[in-house]
C-alpha positions in Angstrom: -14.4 -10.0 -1.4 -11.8 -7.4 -2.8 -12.5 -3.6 -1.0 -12.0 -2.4 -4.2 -14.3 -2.3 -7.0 -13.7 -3.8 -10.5 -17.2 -2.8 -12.4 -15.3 -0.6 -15.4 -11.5 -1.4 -14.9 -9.2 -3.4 -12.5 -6.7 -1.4 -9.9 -4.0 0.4 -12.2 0.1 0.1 -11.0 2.8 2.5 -11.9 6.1 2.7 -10.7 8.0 5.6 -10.3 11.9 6.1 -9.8 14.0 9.2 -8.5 16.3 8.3 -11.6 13.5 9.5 -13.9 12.1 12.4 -12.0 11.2 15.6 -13.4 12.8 17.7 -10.8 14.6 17.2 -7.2 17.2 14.8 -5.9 16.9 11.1 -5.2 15.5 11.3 -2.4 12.8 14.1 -2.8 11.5 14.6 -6.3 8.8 15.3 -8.5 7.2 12.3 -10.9 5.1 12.7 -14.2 1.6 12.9 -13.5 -0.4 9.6 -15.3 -3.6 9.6 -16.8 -6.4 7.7 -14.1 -10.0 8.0 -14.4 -11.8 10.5 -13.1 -13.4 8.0 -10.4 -10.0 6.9 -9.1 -10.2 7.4 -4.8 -7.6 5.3 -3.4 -4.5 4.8 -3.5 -2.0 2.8 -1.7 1.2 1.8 -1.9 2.5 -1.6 -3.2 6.8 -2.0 -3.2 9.6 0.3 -2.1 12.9 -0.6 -3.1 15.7 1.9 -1.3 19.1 1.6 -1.4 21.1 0.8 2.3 23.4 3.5 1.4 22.4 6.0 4.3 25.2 6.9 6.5 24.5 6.4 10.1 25.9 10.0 10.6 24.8 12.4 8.1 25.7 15.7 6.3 23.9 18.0 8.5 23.1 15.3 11.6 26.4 15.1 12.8 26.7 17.6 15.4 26.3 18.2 19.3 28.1 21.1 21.8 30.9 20.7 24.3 30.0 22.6 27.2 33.2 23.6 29.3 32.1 26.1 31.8 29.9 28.0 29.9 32.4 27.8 26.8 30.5 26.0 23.8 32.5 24.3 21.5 30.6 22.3 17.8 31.9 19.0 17.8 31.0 17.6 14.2 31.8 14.3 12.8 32.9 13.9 9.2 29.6 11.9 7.5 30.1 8.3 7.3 29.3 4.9 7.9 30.5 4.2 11.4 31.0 1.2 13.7 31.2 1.3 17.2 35.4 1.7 17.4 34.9 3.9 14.9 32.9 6.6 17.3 35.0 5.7 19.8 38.2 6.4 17.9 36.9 9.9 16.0 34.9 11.2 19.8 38.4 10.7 21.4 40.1 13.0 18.5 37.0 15.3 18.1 37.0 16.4 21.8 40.9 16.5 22.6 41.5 18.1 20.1 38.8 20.8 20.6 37.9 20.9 24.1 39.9 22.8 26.4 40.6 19.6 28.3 41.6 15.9 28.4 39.0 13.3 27.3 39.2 9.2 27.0 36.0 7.8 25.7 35.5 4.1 25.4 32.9 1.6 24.9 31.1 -0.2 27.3 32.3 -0.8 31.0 35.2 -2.7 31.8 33.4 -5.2 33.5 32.7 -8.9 31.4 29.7 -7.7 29.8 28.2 -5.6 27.3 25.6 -2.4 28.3 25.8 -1.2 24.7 26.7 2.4 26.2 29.7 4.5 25.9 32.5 5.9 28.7 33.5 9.8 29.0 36.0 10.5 31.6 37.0 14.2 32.1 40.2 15.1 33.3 42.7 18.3 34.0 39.4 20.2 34.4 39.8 21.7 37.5 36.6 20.3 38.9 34.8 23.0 36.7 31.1 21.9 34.8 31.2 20.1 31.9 28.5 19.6 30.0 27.0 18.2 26.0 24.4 19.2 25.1 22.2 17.2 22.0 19.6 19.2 19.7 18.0 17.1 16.8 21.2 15.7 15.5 23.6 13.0 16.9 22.1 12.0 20.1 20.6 8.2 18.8 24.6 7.3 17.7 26.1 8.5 21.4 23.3 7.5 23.0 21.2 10.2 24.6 17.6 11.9 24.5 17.2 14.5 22.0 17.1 18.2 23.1 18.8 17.1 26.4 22.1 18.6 28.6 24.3 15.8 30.0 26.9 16.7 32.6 29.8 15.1 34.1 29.8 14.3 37.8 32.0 15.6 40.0 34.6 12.2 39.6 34.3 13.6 35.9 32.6 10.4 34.5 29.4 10.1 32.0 28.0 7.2 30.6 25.6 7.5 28.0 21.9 7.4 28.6 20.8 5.2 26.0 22.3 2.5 24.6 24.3 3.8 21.0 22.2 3.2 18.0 24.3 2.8 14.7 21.4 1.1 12.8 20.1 4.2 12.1 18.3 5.1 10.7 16.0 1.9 11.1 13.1 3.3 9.7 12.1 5.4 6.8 8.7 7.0 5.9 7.3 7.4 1.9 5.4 11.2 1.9 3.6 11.8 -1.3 1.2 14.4 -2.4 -0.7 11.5 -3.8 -2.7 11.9 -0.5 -3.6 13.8 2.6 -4.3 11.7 5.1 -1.6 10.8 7.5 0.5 14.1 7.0 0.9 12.7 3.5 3.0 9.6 4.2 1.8 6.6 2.1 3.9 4.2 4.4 6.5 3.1 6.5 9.8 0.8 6.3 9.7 -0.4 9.4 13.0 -3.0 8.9 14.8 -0.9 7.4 17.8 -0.8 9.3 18.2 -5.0 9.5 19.5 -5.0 5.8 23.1 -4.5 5.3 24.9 -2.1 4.3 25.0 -1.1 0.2 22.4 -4.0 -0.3 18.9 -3.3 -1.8 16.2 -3.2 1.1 13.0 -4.0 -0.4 9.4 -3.7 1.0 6.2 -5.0 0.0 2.8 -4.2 1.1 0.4 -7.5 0.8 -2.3 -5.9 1.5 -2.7 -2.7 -0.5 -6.2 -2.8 -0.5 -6.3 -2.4 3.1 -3.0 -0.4 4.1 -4.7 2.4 1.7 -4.8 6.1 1.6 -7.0 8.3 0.2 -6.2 10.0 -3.4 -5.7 13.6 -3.6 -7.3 14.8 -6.9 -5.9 18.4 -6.4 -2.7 17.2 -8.3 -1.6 20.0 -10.9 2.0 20.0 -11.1 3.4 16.1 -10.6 3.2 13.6 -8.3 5.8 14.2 -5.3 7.7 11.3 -3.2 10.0 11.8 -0.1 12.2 9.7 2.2 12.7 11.2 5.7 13.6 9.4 8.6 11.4 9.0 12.1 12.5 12.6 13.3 11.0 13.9 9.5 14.4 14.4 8.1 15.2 13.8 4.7 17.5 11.0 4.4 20.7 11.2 2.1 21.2 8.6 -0.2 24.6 9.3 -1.5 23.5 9.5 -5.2 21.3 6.3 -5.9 17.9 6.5 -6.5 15.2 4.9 -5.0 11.8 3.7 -6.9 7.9 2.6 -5.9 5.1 1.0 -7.4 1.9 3.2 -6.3 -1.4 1.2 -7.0 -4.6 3.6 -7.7 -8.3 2.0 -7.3 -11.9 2.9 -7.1 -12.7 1.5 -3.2 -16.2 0.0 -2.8 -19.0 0.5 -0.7 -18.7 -1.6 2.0 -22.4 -1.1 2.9 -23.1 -2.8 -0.3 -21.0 -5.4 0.3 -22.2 -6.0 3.4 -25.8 -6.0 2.3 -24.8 -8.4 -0.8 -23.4 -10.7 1.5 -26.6 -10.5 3.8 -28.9 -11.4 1.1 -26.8 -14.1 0.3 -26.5 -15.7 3.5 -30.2 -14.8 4.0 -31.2 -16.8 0.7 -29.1 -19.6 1.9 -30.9 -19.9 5.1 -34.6 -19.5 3.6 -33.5 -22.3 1.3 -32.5 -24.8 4.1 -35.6 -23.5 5.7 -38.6 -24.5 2.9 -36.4 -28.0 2.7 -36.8 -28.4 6.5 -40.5 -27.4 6.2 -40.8 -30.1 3.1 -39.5 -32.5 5.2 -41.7 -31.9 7.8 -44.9 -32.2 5.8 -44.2 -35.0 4.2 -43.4 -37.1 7.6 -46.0 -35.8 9.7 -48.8 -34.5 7.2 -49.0 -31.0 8.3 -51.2 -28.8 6.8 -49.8 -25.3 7.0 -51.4 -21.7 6.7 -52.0 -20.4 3.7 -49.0 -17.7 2.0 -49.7 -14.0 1.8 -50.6 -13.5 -2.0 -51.3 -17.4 -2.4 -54.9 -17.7 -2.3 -53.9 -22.1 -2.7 -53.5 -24.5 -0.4 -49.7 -24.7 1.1 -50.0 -28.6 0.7 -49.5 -27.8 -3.0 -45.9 -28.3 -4.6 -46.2 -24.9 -6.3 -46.1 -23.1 -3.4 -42.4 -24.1 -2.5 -40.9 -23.4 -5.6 -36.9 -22.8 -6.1 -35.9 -18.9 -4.8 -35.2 -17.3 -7.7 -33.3 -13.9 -8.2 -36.3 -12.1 -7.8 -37.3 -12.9 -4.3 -38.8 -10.0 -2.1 -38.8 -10.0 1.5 -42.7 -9.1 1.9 -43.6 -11.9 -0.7 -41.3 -14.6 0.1 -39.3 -14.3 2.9 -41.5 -12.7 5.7 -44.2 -15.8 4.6 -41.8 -18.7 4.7 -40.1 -17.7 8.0 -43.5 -17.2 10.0 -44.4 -20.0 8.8 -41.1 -21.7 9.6 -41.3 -20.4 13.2 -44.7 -21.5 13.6 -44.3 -25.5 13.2 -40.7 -25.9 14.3 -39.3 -22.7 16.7 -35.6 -21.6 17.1 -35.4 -18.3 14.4 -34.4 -15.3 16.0 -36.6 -13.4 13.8 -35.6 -10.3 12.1 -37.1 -7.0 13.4 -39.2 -6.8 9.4 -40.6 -10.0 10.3 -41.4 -10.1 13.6 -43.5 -6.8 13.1 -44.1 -3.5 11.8 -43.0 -1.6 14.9 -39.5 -2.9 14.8 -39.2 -2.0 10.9 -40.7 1.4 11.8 -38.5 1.9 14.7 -35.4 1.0 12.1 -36.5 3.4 9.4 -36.8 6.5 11.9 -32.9 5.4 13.0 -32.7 5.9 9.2 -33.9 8.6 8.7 -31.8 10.4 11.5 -28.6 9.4 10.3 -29.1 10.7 6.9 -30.2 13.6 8.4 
Protein backbone atom coordinates (compact mmCIF):
# COMPACT_ATOMS: atom_id res chain seq x y z
CA UNK A 1 0.00 0.00 0.00
CA UNK A 2 0.97 3.68 -1.44
CA UNK A 3 2.20 6.10 1.84
CA UNK A 4 0.38 8.53 0.25
CA UNK A 5 -3.25 9.03 0.33
CA UNK A 6 -5.59 9.20 -2.66
CA UNK A 7 -9.25 9.76 -0.85
CA UNK A 8 -10.00 13.37 -2.86
CA UNK A 9 -7.20 13.53 -5.58
CA UNK A 10 -4.09 11.55 -6.76
CA UNK A 11 -0.31 13.03 -6.15
CA UNK A 12 0.02 16.26 -8.42
CA UNK A 13 3.58 16.65 -10.82
CA UNK A 14 4.89 19.92 -12.05
CA UNK A 15 8.00 20.54 -13.61
CA UNK A 16 9.92 23.44 -13.42
CA UNK A 17 12.85 24.82 -15.57
CA UNK A 18 15.52 27.63 -14.92
CA UNK A 19 14.69 28.64 -18.61
CA UNK A 20 11.23 29.79 -17.43
CA UNK A 21 12.05 31.27 -14.04
CA UNK A 22 10.83 34.39 -12.76
CA UNK A 23 14.03 35.65 -11.44
CA UNK A 24 17.75 34.39 -10.93
CA UNK A 25 20.20 32.45 -13.12
CA UNK A 26 20.17 28.89 -14.25
CA UNK A 27 21.34 27.59 -11.61
CA UNK A 28 19.52 29.45 -8.66
CA UNK A 29 16.12 30.92 -9.49
CA UNK A 30 12.83 31.57 -8.50
CA UNK A 31 9.60 29.37 -10.12
CA UNK A 32 5.83 30.39 -10.24
CA UNK A 33 4.09 29.27 -7.32
CA UNK A 34 1.00 26.56 -8.45
CA UNK A 35 -2.21 26.20 -7.06
CA UNK A 36 -2.17 22.73 -4.51
CA UNK A 37 -4.83 22.13 -2.03
CA UNK A 38 -4.67 23.31 1.10
CA UNK A 39 -4.05 19.61 2.58
CA UNK A 40 -0.93 19.14 0.44
CA UNK A 41 2.15 17.87 3.12
CA UNK A 42 4.66 16.18 1.19
CA UNK A 43 6.60 16.68 -1.35
CA UNK A 44 9.40 14.90 -2.98
CA UNK A 45 11.23 15.07 -5.79
CA UNK A 46 10.72 12.89 -8.97
CA UNK A 47 13.48 13.71 -12.11
CA UNK A 48 16.49 16.16 -12.35
CA UNK A 49 17.86 16.69 -15.66
CA UNK A 50 21.27 18.93 -15.45
CA UNK A 51 23.37 19.70 -18.03
CA UNK A 52 27.44 18.17 -17.73
CA UNK A 53 28.54 21.51 -18.53
CA UNK A 54 30.27 22.33 -15.14
CA UNK A 55 33.94 23.09 -15.49
CA UNK A 56 36.05 21.08 -13.24
CA UNK A 57 37.71 24.46 -12.29
CA UNK A 58 35.39 27.19 -11.83
CA UNK A 59 35.00 31.09 -11.96
CA UNK A 60 35.77 31.77 -8.39
CA UNK A 61 37.16 28.02 -7.36
CA UNK A 62 40.25 28.30 -9.09
CA UNK A 63 42.63 29.57 -6.66
CA UNK A 64 45.31 28.52 -3.95
CA UNK A 65 48.70 30.67 -2.51
CA UNK A 66 52.38 30.07 -3.29
CA UNK A 67 54.10 30.40 -0.20
CA UNK A 68 57.89 31.39 -0.79
CA UNK A 69 59.34 32.34 2.51
CA UNK A 70 56.64 34.13 3.87
CA UNK A 71 55.95 35.86 0.33
CA UNK A 72 52.31 34.89 -0.86
CA UNK A 73 51.72 34.85 -4.31
CA UNK A 74 47.45 33.89 -5.94
CA UNK A 75 48.02 31.38 -8.37
CA UNK A 76 44.55 31.21 -10.38
CA UNK A 77 43.76 29.07 -13.23
CA UNK A 78 41.70 30.41 -16.12
CA UNK A 79 38.09 28.39 -15.69
CA UNK A 80 37.85 25.39 -17.86
CA UNK A 81 37.43 21.91 -18.47
CA UNK A 82 40.70 20.32 -17.75
CA UNK A 83 42.43 16.96 -18.20
CA UNK A 84 45.22 15.80 -16.27
CA UNK A 85 48.09 17.23 -18.94
CA UNK A 86 46.22 20.01 -18.93
CA UNK A 87 47.00 20.87 -15.03
CA UNK A 88 50.08 19.70 -15.47
CA UNK A 89 50.91 21.95 -18.46
CA UNK A 90 49.02 25.39 -16.98
CA UNK A 91 50.61 24.58 -12.87
CA UNK A 92 54.04 24.53 -14.67
CA UNK A 93 53.32 28.11 -16.45
CA UNK A 94 51.20 29.47 -13.47
CA UNK A 95 54.03 28.96 -10.88
CA UNK A 96 57.25 29.88 -13.15
CA UNK A 97 55.92 32.39 -14.21
CA UNK A 98 54.83 33.89 -10.81
CA UNK A 99 56.81 32.33 -8.20
CA UNK A 100 60.11 33.74 -7.44
CA UNK A 101 61.58 30.37 -8.30
CA UNK A 102 61.98 27.31 -10.70
CA UNK A 103 59.17 24.74 -10.66
CA UNK A 104 58.61 21.25 -12.79
CA UNK A 105 55.38 19.61 -12.01
CA UNK A 106 54.41 16.32 -13.44
CA UNK A 107 52.06 13.61 -13.11
CA UNK A 108 52.43 10.62 -11.32
CA UNK A 109 55.95 9.02 -10.42
CA UNK A 110 58.21 7.88 -12.83
CA UNK A 111 58.00 4.50 -11.82
CA UNK A 112 55.58 1.80 -14.14
CA UNK A 113 52.56 2.62 -12.45
CA UNK A 114 49.92 5.03 -11.77
CA UNK A 115 49.32 6.77 -8.01
CA UNK A 116 46.93 9.22 -9.51
CA UNK A 117 49.03 12.04 -7.70
CA UNK A 118 50.97 14.87 -9.05
CA UNK A 119 55.05 15.83 -8.73
CA UNK A 120 56.38 19.41 -7.49
CA UNK A 121 60.10 19.79 -7.48
CA UNK A 122 61.46 23.16 -6.18
CA UNK A 123 64.54 24.37 -7.33
CA UNK A 124 67.08 27.66 -7.22
CA UNK A 125 65.40 28.28 -3.84
CA UNK A 126 68.14 28.50 -1.68
CA UNK A 127 66.86 25.86 0.64
CA UNK A 128 64.35 28.52 1.88
CA UNK A 129 60.45 27.27 2.93
CA UNK A 130 58.12 26.79 0.42
CA UNK A 131 54.89 26.36 1.06
CA UNK A 132 50.79 26.14 -0.81
CA UNK A 133 48.43 26.68 1.00
CA UNK A 134 44.49 25.52 -0.11
CA UNK A 135 41.29 27.37 1.32
CA UNK A 136 37.84 26.16 -0.08
CA UNK A 137 38.89 26.37 -3.72
CA UNK A 138 41.17 24.08 -5.81
CA UNK A 139 42.43 21.58 -3.45
CA UNK A 140 40.13 18.28 -4.92
CA UNK A 141 41.85 19.02 -8.70
CA UNK A 142 45.68 19.16 -7.12
CA UNK A 143 44.93 16.82 -4.80
CA UNK A 144 45.05 18.08 -1.20
CA UNK A 145 42.78 18.53 2.04
CA UNK A 146 40.89 21.68 2.12
CA UNK A 147 42.05 24.48 4.55
CA UNK A 148 45.54 22.77 4.59
CA UNK A 149 49.48 24.17 4.28
CA UNK A 150 51.67 21.75 2.22
CA UNK A 151 55.43 22.34 2.29
CA UNK A 152 58.30 21.15 0.34
CA UNK A 153 60.93 19.02 2.01
CA UNK A 154 64.18 19.98 2.31
CA UNK A 155 65.21 17.85 -1.35
CA UNK A 156 62.42 20.40 -2.47
CA UNK A 157 59.94 17.65 -3.48
CA UNK A 158 55.94 17.39 -2.81
CA UNK A 159 53.64 14.98 -3.94
CA UNK A 160 50.18 15.60 -3.54
CA UNK A 161 48.20 14.21 -0.73
CA UNK A 162 45.21 13.01 -2.41
CA UNK A 163 44.90 11.51 -5.47
CA UNK A 164 43.70 14.64 -8.30
CA UNK A 165 40.05 14.63 -8.69
CA UNK A 166 38.92 16.12 -12.26
CA UNK A 167 35.43 14.48 -11.99
CA UNK A 168 34.39 17.12 -10.08
CA UNK A 169 32.26 17.98 -9.12
CA UNK A 170 30.67 14.40 -8.87
CA UNK A 171 27.86 15.30 -6.90
CA UNK A 172 25.33 17.96 -6.90
CA UNK A 173 22.53 18.77 -4.21
CA UNK A 174 18.68 20.25 -5.32
CA UNK A 175 17.86 23.05 -2.24
CA UNK A 176 14.38 24.31 -2.47
CA UNK A 177 12.25 26.39 -0.26
CA UNK A 178 9.59 23.72 -1.03
CA UNK A 179 10.77 22.31 2.29
CA UNK A 180 12.64 22.59 5.58
CA UNK A 181 13.86 19.64 6.46
CA UNK A 182 17.30 18.68 5.50
CA UNK A 183 18.72 22.31 5.24
CA UNK A 184 16.21 22.51 2.49
CA UNK A 185 17.75 20.07 -0.04
CA UNK A 186 15.08 17.93 -1.71
CA UNK A 187 17.91 15.50 -3.07
CA UNK A 188 21.09 14.47 -4.18
CA UNK A 189 22.86 13.43 -7.69
CA UNK A 190 24.98 11.23 -6.46
CA UNK A 191 26.47 10.03 -10.17
CA UNK A 192 26.76 12.92 -11.33
CA UNK A 193 30.18 13.13 -12.30
CA UNK A 194 30.19 9.47 -14.34
CA UNK A 195 28.35 11.26 -17.35
CA UNK A 196 30.34 12.89 -19.89
CA UNK A 197 31.07 15.90 -20.66
CA UNK A 198 28.22 18.35 -22.44
CA UNK A 199 25.80 15.26 -22.22
CA UNK A 200 22.47 15.46 -20.32
CA UNK A 201 22.79 13.66 -16.85
CA UNK A 202 19.51 12.63 -15.74
CA UNK A 203 18.22 11.40 -12.36
CA UNK A 204 15.20 9.72 -11.29
CA UNK A 205 13.89 9.02 -7.93
CA UNK A 206 11.68 5.56 -7.98
CA UNK A 207 10.66 5.97 -4.97
CA UNK A 208 9.17 9.41 -4.34
CA UNK A 209 6.83 8.34 -1.94
CA UNK A 210 9.53 7.35 0.38
CA UNK A 211 12.69 9.68 -0.55
CA UNK A 212 10.05 12.52 0.61
CA UNK A 213 10.33 15.83 2.35
CA UNK A 214 8.01 17.67 4.11
CA UNK A 215 6.16 20.76 2.34
CA UNK A 216 6.74 24.14 3.50
CA UNK A 217 3.30 25.96 3.37
CA UNK A 218 5.00 29.42 4.32
CA UNK A 219 5.59 29.97 0.51
CA UNK A 220 4.68 33.71 -0.44
CA UNK A 221 6.86 34.81 -3.04
CA UNK A 222 7.76 31.53 -5.49
CA UNK A 223 9.09 28.41 -5.31
CA UNK A 224 13.12 28.56 -5.17
CA UNK A 225 15.55 25.69 -6.66
CA UNK A 226 19.46 25.70 -6.34
CA UNK A 227 22.40 23.55 -7.50
CA UNK A 228 25.43 23.64 -5.25
CA UNK A 229 28.03 21.26 -5.06
CA UNK A 230 29.15 18.95 -1.79
CA UNK A 231 31.10 22.02 -0.26
CA UNK A 232 27.46 24.20 -0.74
CA UNK A 233 28.77 26.07 -3.64
CA UNK A 234 26.66 27.05 -6.30
CA UNK A 235 27.66 25.36 -9.37
CA UNK A 236 28.07 27.30 -12.80
CA UNK A 237 26.44 25.99 -15.69
CA UNK A 238 27.75 28.08 -18.39
CA UNK A 239 24.35 29.28 -19.57
CA UNK A 240 22.06 26.19 -19.88
CA UNK A 241 19.35 25.60 -17.77
CA UNK A 242 18.52 22.85 -15.77
CA UNK A 243 14.71 21.55 -14.99
CA UNK A 244 12.78 19.16 -12.26
CA UNK A 245 9.65 17.50 -11.83
CA UNK A 246 8.58 18.11 -8.00
CA UNK A 247 5.69 15.67 -7.03
CA UNK A 248 3.23 17.14 -4.09
CA UNK A 249 0.97 14.63 -2.03
CA UNK A 250 -1.13 14.28 1.00
CA UNK A 251 1.03 11.35 3.04
CA UNK A 252 -1.11 8.90 5.02
CA UNK A 253 -1.37 7.81 8.39
CA UNK A 254 0.59 4.96 8.64
CA UNK A 255 -1.20 4.01 11.99
CA UNK A 256 -4.15 3.57 10.02
CA UNK A 257 -2.61 1.64 7.58
CA UNK A 258 -1.12 -0.39 9.94
CA UNK A 259 -4.37 -1.00 11.77
CA UNK A 260 -6.21 -1.62 8.28
CA UNK A 261 -3.87 -4.19 7.48
CA UNK A 262 -4.23 -5.80 11.07
CA UNK A 263 -7.82 -6.18 10.81
CA UNK A 264 -7.33 -7.68 7.66
CA UNK A 265 -4.95 -10.24 8.54
CA UNK A 266 -6.94 -10.68 11.80
CA UNK A 267 -10.26 -11.46 9.67
CA UNK A 268 -8.36 -13.77 7.65
CA UNK A 269 -7.16 -15.72 10.53
CA UNK A 270 -10.69 -15.89 12.40
CA UNK A 271 -11.93 -17.18 9.19
CA UNK A 272 -9.52 -20.16 8.83
CA UNK A 273 -10.22 -20.48 12.42
CA UNK A 274 -14.38 -21.10 12.56
CA UNK A 275 -13.44 -23.48 9.28
CA UNK A 276 -10.95 -25.48 11.48
CA UNK A 277 -13.52 -25.49 14.39
CA UNK A 278 -16.31 -26.76 11.61
CA UNK A 279 -14.13 -29.30 10.82
CA UNK A 280 -13.57 -30.37 14.05
CA UNK A 281 -17.22 -30.82 15.06
CA UNK A 282 -18.26 -32.51 12.35
CA UNK A 283 -15.44 -35.35 12.71
CA UNK A 284 -15.45 -35.76 16.24
CA UNK A 285 -19.06 -34.49 17.45
CA UNK A 286 -17.92 -31.83 19.82
CA UNK A 287 -20.21 -29.90 21.52
CA UNK A 288 -18.79 -26.52 22.30
CA UNK A 289 -19.75 -23.70 24.84
CA UNK A 290 -22.15 -21.57 24.23
CA UNK A 291 -21.16 -17.67 22.43
CA UNK A 292 -21.43 -14.57 24.47
CA UNK A 293 -24.74 -12.94 23.30
CA UNK A 294 -25.98 -16.39 21.76
CA UNK A 295 -28.31 -17.79 24.16
CA UNK A 296 -28.42 -21.19 21.24
CA UNK A 297 -26.68 -24.05 21.09
CA UNK A 298 -23.10 -23.75 19.18
CA UNK A 299 -23.95 -27.15 17.40
CA UNK A 300 -26.35 -24.88 15.33
CA UNK A 301 -25.18 -23.72 11.79
CA UNK A 302 -26.28 -20.17 12.53
CA UNK A 303 -23.81 -19.62 14.93
CA UNK A 304 -20.84 -19.76 12.41
CA UNK A 305 -22.09 -17.62 10.00
CA UNK A 306 -19.74 -15.74 7.22
CA UNK A 307 -17.72 -12.50 9.02
CA UNK A 308 -19.21 -9.80 7.61
CA UNK A 309 -17.93 -6.12 7.56
CA UNK A 310 -19.41 -5.51 10.75
CA UNK A 311 -17.62 -7.80 12.98
CA UNK A 312 -16.69 -6.51 16.57
CA UNK A 313 -13.97 -7.94 18.59
CA UNK A 314 -16.17 -8.30 21.90
CA UNK A 315 -18.98 -10.07 19.88
CA UNK A 316 -17.12 -12.12 17.44
CA UNK A 317 -13.70 -12.35 17.71
CA UNK A 318 -12.89 -12.59 21.55
CA UNK A 319 -15.86 -15.74 21.39
CA UNK A 320 -14.53 -17.56 18.44
CA UNK A 321 -10.81 -17.44 19.52
CA UNK A 322 -11.53 -18.79 23.28
CA UNK A 323 -13.39 -21.00 21.94
CA UNK A 324 -10.73 -21.94 19.24
CA UNK A 325 -8.06 -22.12 21.98
CA UNK A 326 -10.10 -24.28 24.06
CA UNK A 327 -10.56 -27.54 21.74
CA UNK A 328 -7.43 -27.24 19.65
CA UNK A 329 -4.44 -24.96 21.50
CA UNK A 330 -1.50 -23.07 19.65
CA UNK A 331 -3.04 -19.16 19.52
CA UNK A 332 -0.93 -16.83 21.07
CA UNK A 333 -3.76 -14.97 22.29
CA UNK A 334 -4.01 -11.29 22.12
CA UNK A 335 -3.65 -9.24 25.33
CA UNK A 336 -7.97 -8.17 24.68
CA UNK A 337 -8.63 -11.72 24.72
CA UNK A 338 -6.71 -13.25 27.06
CA UNK A 339 -8.06 -10.73 29.72
CA UNK A 340 -9.11 -7.55 30.87
CA UNK A 341 -5.94 -6.70 32.76
CA UNK A 342 -3.83 -6.86 29.65
CA UNK A 343 -6.41 -4.45 27.72
CA UNK A 344 -6.36 -2.22 30.81
CA UNK A 345 -2.67 -2.28 31.10
CA UNK A 346 -2.62 -1.26 27.06
CA UNK A 347 -5.06 1.58 27.46
CA UNK A 348 -3.11 3.29 30.44
CA UNK A 349 0.13 2.98 27.91
CA UNK A 350 -2.52 4.93 25.89
CA UNK A 351 -3.38 7.16 27.68
CA UNK A 352 0.28 8.34 28.59
CA UNK A 353 1.36 8.76 25.20
CA UNK A 354 -1.29 11.04 24.27
CA UNK A 355 -0.63 12.77 27.24
Amino acid sequence: MSLHNSTNYRPITYTFSSEQRISGSNEDFVGSIVDLPTDIDTVSLVSLAVPRSIFNVSQGLNTFVLDENGSFTTIELSPGNYTRQNLVNALNEKLNTLGNFTYNVSYSSPSSFDTYRLYFKVSSHNNVPVSFVFYDSMFKQVGFSKNSVNQFDTNGELVSLNSINLATPHRIFLKSNLTTENQGVLDSFTSFGSFKNMSMAVHYNHNPDLISRSYNKTIKNGFTFTLTDADNNVVNLNGIPFSITVCFWKRNNTHEIQGVLSSIELRDKLYEIQREIRRIEKEETIQAPSRIGDPGSVGNENVFQELDDNLTYERDFIPIMLEYNEKVGGIDLPYWVAGSEGKEEEEKKEEEKSS
